[in-house]
N, C-alpha and C positions, 0 to 999 in steps of 0.2 A: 225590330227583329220579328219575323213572322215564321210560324212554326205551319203545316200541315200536317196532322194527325188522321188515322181510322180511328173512328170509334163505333160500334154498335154498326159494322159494314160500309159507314157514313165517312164521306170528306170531313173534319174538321179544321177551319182555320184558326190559329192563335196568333195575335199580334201583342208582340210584350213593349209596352214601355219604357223602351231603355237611357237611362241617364248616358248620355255619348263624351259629355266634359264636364269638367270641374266646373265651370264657368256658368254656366246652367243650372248645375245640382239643388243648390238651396231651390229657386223656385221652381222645378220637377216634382223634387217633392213638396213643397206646399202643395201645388195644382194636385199631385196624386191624391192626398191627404184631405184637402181641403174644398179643392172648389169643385170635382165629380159631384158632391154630395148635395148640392144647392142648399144647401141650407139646414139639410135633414141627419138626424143623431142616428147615424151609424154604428157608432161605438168607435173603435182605436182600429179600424181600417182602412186602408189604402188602395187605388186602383192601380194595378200592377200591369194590366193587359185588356184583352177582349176576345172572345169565342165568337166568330161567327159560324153558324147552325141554320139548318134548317126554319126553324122556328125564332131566328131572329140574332140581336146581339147579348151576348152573355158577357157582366163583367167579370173580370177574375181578380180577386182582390188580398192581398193579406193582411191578414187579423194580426196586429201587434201584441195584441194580449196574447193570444194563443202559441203564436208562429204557426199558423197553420194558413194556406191556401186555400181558399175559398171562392165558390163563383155567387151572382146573384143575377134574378132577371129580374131590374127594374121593370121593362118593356108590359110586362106582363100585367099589372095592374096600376104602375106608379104609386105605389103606397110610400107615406112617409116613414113608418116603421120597418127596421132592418126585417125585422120576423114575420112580417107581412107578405114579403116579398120571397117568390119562390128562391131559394139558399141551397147551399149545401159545401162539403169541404172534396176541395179536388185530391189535397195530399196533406198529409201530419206536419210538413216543413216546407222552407224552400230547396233546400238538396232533394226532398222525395217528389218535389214538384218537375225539377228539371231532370232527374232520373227518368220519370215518364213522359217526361217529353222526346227525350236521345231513345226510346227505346220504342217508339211508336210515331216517331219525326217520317216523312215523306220524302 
């Protein structure tokens, strides 16, 4: 599912990783959960989509612990520490996520 957003005057693309059948599910999410991360302690998030920008691919990912949406540029330096790596949270939920997606979609 691929979304077009403006942001900051800018095209943003979003592409969401979506589970399409049951039949696939369990290893969807493993792959979301698990194999993104090569090997490095993330904490209890998941890769949910990808921002491509200007400046490169953003993942977008949610945090289990929190329920909040979150993006990270590995790109940026490859650090194996979550907090290393440039972060921040897109939305408080996934409802507040896809609110702003319907409301800024292209």
């Amino acid at each position: 599912m691929c979304f077009c957003i403006f942001c900051c005057k800018y095209k943003i693309e979003i592409k969401l990783n979506v589970i399409k059948s049951q039949e696939d599910a369990l290893a969807r999410v493993v792959g979301a959960y698990k194999e993104w991360k090569g090997g490095n302690d993330f904490g209890q998030r998941f890769l949910i989509g990808t921002m491509y920008t200007k400046i490169g691919n953003i993942l977008i990912l949610f945090n289990n612990e929190t329920g909040k949406v979150e993006w990270m540029d590995c790109e940026y330096g490859y650090f194996k520490v979550y907090d290393q790596n440039p972060n921040g949270v897109l939305a408080d939920s996934m409802d507040e996520f896809i609110e702003k997606l319907k409301k800024t979609a292209v």
